[in-house]
C-alpha positions, 0 to 999 in steps of 0.5 A: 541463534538456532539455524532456519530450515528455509530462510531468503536468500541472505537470512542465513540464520535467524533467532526466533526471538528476534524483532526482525521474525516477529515482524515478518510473523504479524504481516504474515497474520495481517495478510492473512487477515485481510485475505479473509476480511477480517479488517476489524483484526487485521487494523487491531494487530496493525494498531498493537504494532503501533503503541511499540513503534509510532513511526510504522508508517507500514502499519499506518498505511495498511490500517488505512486501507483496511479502514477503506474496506471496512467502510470506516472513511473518516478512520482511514482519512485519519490513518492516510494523514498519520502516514503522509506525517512520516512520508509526505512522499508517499504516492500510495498514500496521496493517492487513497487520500484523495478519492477518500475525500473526493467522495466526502465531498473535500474537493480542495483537499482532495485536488491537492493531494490528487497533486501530490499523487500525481507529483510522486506518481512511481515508474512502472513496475520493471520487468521481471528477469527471465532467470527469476521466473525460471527460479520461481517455476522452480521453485513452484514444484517444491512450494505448490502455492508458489506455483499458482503464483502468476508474478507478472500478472501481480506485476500487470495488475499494479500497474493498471491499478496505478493507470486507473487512478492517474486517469481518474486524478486527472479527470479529476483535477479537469473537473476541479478546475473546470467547477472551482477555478474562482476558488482555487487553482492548485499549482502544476508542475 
C-alpha cells in the first residue's frame, strides 16, 4: 500500500490498485460525463461496470436517469425496474418510474409506483452543522472549486426537487382516482 496525499477522513492509506479507488475513479468519470452531457458514455461506462457486478444498483439507477436525459424512456423505465429488483425501497427509483410512465400513457402502473414513492418518501435533508460549513469554508481557500461549492443550496434544491415531485404525485393520484376509480383504486396507507 503506498500513502495517498489527500485522503477523507478515515481513508488513511489507500492502494491505487484497489476495487475501492477504481470505484470512486469511474463515478468521478461518470460525473464528469454527465456534467458534459455526454449520456451515451456516461450509461456505457455505467454498463462496463455492470457486466463485473450485476448487483450495482448505483450503476442501474444512474443509467436510468442518464436514460431519462437522453430522451431513451423505454431504456430508462427498463433501468428503474432493474434497480427496484435490488431495492424495492428505492423512493428515487419509484418516483422517476412513475412520471417515466405517466407520460407514456401507464397510468396503473405509474399510480402505483407514485404509491410507493409516496410510501418511502425520505425525511428532509438535515441541517448542515455550523462547524462543517467552517470546515468547508476552510477548506474552500485551499480547494478553490470547494469554495464555489454552495452546500446548503445543494441541500435546499433537493428538498424542493423532493417537494415537487410529492405534489405532483398527489395531484397525480387525485387525477388517477378521479378518471379510473372503476378500474382501480390503489390501496393508501
Amino acid at each position: 500500500m503506498r500513502d495517498v496525499k489527500f485522503a477523507w477522513p478515515g481513508w488513511y492509506k489507500i492502494d491505487p490498485g484497489a476495487e475501492l479507488m477504481s470505484v470512486r475513479l469511474s463515478t468521478i468519470k461518470v460525473a464528469r460525463l454527465i456534467g458534459r452531457k455526454e449520456f451515451d458514455a456516461a450509461i456505457e461506462l455505467l454498463r462496463s461496470k455492470l457486466k463485473g457486478d450485476a448487483s450495482d444498483q448505483y450503476s442501474f439507477e444512474m443509467i436510468a436517469y442518464c436514460c431519462q436525459s437522453a430522451g431513451r424512456s423505454d431504456d430508462a423505465i427498463a433501468s428503474c425496474r432493474a434497480a427496484l429488483k435490488l431495492d424495492p425501497q428505492s423512493y428515487e427509483m419509484h418516483a422517476l418510474l412513475a412520471q417515466l410512465l405517466a407520460d407514456q400513457g401507464a397510468y396503473e402502473d405509474a399510480a402505483i409506483h407514485a404509491l410507493r414513492g409516496l410510501e418511502y418518501y425520505p425525511e428532509p435533508m438535515p441541517e448542515i452543522p455550523k462547524v462543517v460549513l467552517s470546515v468547508l469554508r476552510v477548506l474552500g481557500r485551499f480547494l478553490p472549486r470547494l469554495n464555489r461549492t454552495s452546500f446548503e443550496k445543494a441541500l435546499a434544491d433537493i428538498d424542493e426537487d423532493r417537494a415537487n415531485w410529492f405534489r405532483w404525485a398527489t395531484e397525480y393520484l387525485r387525477w388517477y382516482d378521479r378518471t379510473h376509480a372503476d378500474q382501480l383504486t390503489p390501496p393508501r396507507h
